[in-house]
C-alpha positions in Angstrom: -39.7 78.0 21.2 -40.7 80.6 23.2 -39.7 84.3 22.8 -40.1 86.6 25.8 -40.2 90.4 25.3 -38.2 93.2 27.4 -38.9 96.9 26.3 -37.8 98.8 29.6 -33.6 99.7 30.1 -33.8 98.7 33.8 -35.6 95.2 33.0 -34.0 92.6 35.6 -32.6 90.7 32.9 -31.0 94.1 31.8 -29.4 95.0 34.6 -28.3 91.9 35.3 -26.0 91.9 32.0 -25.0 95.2 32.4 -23.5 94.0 36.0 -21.6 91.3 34.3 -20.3 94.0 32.0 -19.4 96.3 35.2 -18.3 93.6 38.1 -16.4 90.7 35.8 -16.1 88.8 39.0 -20.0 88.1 39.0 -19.3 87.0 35.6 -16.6 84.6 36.2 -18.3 83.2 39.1 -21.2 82.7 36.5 -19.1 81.0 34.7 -19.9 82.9 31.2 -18.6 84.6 28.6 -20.2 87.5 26.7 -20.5 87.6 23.0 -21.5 90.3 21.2 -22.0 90.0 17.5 -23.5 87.6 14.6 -20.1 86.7 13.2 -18.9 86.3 16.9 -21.7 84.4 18.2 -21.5 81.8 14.8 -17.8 81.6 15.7 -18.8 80.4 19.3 -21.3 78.1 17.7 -19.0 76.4 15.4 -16.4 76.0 18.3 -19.2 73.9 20.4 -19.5 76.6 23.1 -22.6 75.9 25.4 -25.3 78.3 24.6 -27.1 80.2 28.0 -29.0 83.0 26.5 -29.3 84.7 23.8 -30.8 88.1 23.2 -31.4 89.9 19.9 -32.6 93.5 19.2 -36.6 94.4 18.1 -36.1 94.9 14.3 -33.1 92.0 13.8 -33.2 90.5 10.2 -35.7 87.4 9.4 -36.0 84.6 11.1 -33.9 82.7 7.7 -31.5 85.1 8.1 -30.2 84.1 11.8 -32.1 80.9 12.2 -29.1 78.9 12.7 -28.3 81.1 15.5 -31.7 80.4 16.7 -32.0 77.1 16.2 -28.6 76.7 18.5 -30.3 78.7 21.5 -34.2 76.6 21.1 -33.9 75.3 24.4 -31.9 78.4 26.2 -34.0 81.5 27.6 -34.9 83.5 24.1 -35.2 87.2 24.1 -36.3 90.3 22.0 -34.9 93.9 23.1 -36.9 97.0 22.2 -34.2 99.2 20.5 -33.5 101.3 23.7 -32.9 98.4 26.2 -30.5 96.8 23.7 -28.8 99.6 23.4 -27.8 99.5 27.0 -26.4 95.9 26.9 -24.1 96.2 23.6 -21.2 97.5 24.1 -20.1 97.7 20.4 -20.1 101.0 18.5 -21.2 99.3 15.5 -23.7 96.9 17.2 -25.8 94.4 14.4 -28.4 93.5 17.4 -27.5 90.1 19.1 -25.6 89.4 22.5 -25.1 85.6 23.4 -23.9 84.0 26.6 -22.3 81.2 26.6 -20.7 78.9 29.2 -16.9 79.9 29.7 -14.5 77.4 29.0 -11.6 75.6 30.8 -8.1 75.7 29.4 -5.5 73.4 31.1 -2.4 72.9 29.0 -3.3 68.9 28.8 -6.2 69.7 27.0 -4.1 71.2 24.1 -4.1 69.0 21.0 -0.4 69.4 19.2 0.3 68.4 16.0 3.6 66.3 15.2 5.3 69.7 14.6 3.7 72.3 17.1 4.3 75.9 17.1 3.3 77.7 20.1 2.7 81.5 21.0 3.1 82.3 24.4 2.7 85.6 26.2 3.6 86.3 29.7 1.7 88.6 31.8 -0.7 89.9 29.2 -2.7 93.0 30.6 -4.8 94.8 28.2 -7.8 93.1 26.5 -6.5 94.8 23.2 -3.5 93.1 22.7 -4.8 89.7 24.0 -7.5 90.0 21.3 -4.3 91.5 18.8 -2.6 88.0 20.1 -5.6 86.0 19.4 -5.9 87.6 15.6 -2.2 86.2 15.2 -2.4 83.0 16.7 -5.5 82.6 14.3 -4.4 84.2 11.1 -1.1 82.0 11.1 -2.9 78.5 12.6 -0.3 78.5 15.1 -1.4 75.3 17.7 -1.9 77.0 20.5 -1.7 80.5 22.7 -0.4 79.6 25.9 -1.1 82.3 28.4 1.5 82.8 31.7 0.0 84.3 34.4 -2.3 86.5 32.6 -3.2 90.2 34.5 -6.6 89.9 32.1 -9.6 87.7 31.6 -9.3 85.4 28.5 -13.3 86.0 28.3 -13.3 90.0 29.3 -15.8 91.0 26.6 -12.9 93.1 25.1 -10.8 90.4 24.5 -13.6 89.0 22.8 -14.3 92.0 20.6 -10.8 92.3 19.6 -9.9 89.2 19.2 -12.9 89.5 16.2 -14.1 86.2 17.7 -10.8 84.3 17.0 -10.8 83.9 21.0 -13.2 80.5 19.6 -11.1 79.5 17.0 -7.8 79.4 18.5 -6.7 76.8 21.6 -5.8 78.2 24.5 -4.0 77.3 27.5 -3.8 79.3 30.7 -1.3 78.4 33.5 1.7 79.5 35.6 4.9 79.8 34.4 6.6 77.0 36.1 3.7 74.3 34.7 4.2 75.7 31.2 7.9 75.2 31.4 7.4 71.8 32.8 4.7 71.0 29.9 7.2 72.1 27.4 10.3 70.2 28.3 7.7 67.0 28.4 6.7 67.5 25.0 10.1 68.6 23.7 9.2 72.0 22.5 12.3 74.8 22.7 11.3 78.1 23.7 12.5 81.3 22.4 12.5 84.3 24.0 11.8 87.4 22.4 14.0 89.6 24.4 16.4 92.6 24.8 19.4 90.8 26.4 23.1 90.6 25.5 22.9 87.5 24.2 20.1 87.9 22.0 20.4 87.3 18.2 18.2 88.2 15.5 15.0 86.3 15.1 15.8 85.5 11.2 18.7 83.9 12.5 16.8 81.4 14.6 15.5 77.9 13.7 12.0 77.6 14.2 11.9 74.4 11.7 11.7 72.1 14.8 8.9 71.8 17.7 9.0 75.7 18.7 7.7 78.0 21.0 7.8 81.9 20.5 7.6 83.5 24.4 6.9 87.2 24.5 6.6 89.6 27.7 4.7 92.6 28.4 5.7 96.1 26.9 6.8 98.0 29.7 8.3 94.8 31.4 9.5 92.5 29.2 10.0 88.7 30.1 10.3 87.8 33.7 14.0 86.6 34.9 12.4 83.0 35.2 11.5 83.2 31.3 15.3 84.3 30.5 16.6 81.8 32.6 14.6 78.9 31.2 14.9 79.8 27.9 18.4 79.6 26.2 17.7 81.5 23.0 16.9 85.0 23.0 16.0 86.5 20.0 15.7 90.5 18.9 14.0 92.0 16.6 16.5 94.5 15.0 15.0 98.4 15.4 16.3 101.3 13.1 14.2 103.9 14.7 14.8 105.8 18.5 12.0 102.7 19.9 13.6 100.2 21.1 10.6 97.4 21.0 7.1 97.0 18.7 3.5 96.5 20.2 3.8 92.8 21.7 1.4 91.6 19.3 2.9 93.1 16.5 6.5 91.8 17.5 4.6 88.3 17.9 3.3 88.7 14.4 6.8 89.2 12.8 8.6 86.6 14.4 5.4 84.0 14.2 5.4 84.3 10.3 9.2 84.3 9.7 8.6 80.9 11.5 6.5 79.8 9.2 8.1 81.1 6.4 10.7 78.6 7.1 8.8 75.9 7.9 7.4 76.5 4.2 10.4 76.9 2.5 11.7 73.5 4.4 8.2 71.8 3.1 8.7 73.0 0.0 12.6 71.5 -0.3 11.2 68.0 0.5 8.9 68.3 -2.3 
């Protein structure tokens, strides 16, 4: 295992990264994804994500304390920053000294494993890195099967996703597609979609029955749910406001509906028992 050393800011391999960071076309036509972060990177690790390089600040721990890390990058280019070049390459304010490429994966829907009762999140037309990595934290923190992704306006690997996703971007199946395949995938596995929209003949989300093979569909912010959504879907479900807003944060609105779906799924479990 052999380390190689890079003390100036505009070393090759520097600059190189920071491109990445800058043009995220030269990035996805590298087919890589940037990970920033021990508890990231390990996250990436445990999800089997092929490891490219990995590069870890002068100064970093011991060896014991990251040598699984280390051990998972032995036959990948290895480097050791001085302080001031790694400084140019994180891009976290709280940076712990170790940025990781990995190879990017694929995400077709038929690579989505479903269990015999799947719930699904799927967002339409996701934008900003920060609520795909608010998305990511949701799908995660309530094991949902799988964030489908319609026509996304972001990268699922933009290194912001990545951060705010806290690395959950690796635990969580995703499946990016257009809108038409994801309806036809649906209807092939029998899974009913609900919209979360603003529309006469929506009803409140507590009033829905997510007890059977669901999907929750949500749209942008500013946009909603396209008409093909509304038309494909034949519930619409509100959440009730009491303030002068008239909608949540998409990943917040996600969040609510998601766990009143499993909130019911539980308290159905929990009959049977």
């Amino acid at each position: 295992m052999k380390w190689q050393s890079i003390t100036s800011p505009n070393n090759p391999r520097v600059r190189q990264l920071l491109r990445f960071f800058e043009k995220p076309r030269e990035r996805r036509e590298a087919g890589l994804v940037i990970v920033e972060g021990l508890r990231e990177i390990r996250m990436a690790i445990k999800a089997h994500y092929i490891p490219r390089e990995l590069y870890l600040a002068e100064g970093l721990g011991s060896g014991h304390e990251i040598s699984d890390i280390i051990e998972y990058f032995e036959n990948t280019p290895l480097f050791i920053l001085s302080q001031e070049a790694f400084a140019r390459i994180a891009y976290r304010e709280n940076r712990d000294g170790a940025v990781a490429l990995f190879s990017a994966g694929l995400h077709p829907l038929d690579s989505l494993h479903l269990s015999d009762n799947p719930l699904l999140l799927i967002a339409e037309a996701v934008e900003k890195p920060g609520n795909l990595g608010a998305l990511l934290r949701t799908a995660d923190a309530a094991a949902v099967d799988a964030l489908i992704l319609c026509d996304p306006r972001t990268d699922v690997y933009n290194p912001n996703v990545v951060r705010a996703s806290i690395g959950t971007l690796f635990n969580v199946q995703v499946g990016v597609a257009e809108t038409p395949e994801v309806l036809t995938w649906l209807q092939a596995n029998k899974i009913r979609p609900f919209a979360a929209a603003l529309t006469p003949s929506a009803f409140p989300y507590t009033r829905a029955d997510f007890t059977l093979p669901s999907a929750i569909v949500v749209g942008t912010e500013a946009d909603g749910l396209s008409s093909l959504w509304l038309r494909a879907c034949p519930n619409h479900i509100i959440i009730p406001m009491y303030g002068l807003a008239d909608s949540l944060n998409v990943s917040v609105s996600a969040a609510i509906i998601i766990f009143e779906a499993l909130r019911q799924r539980n308290a159905q479990s929990n009959l049977g028992k």
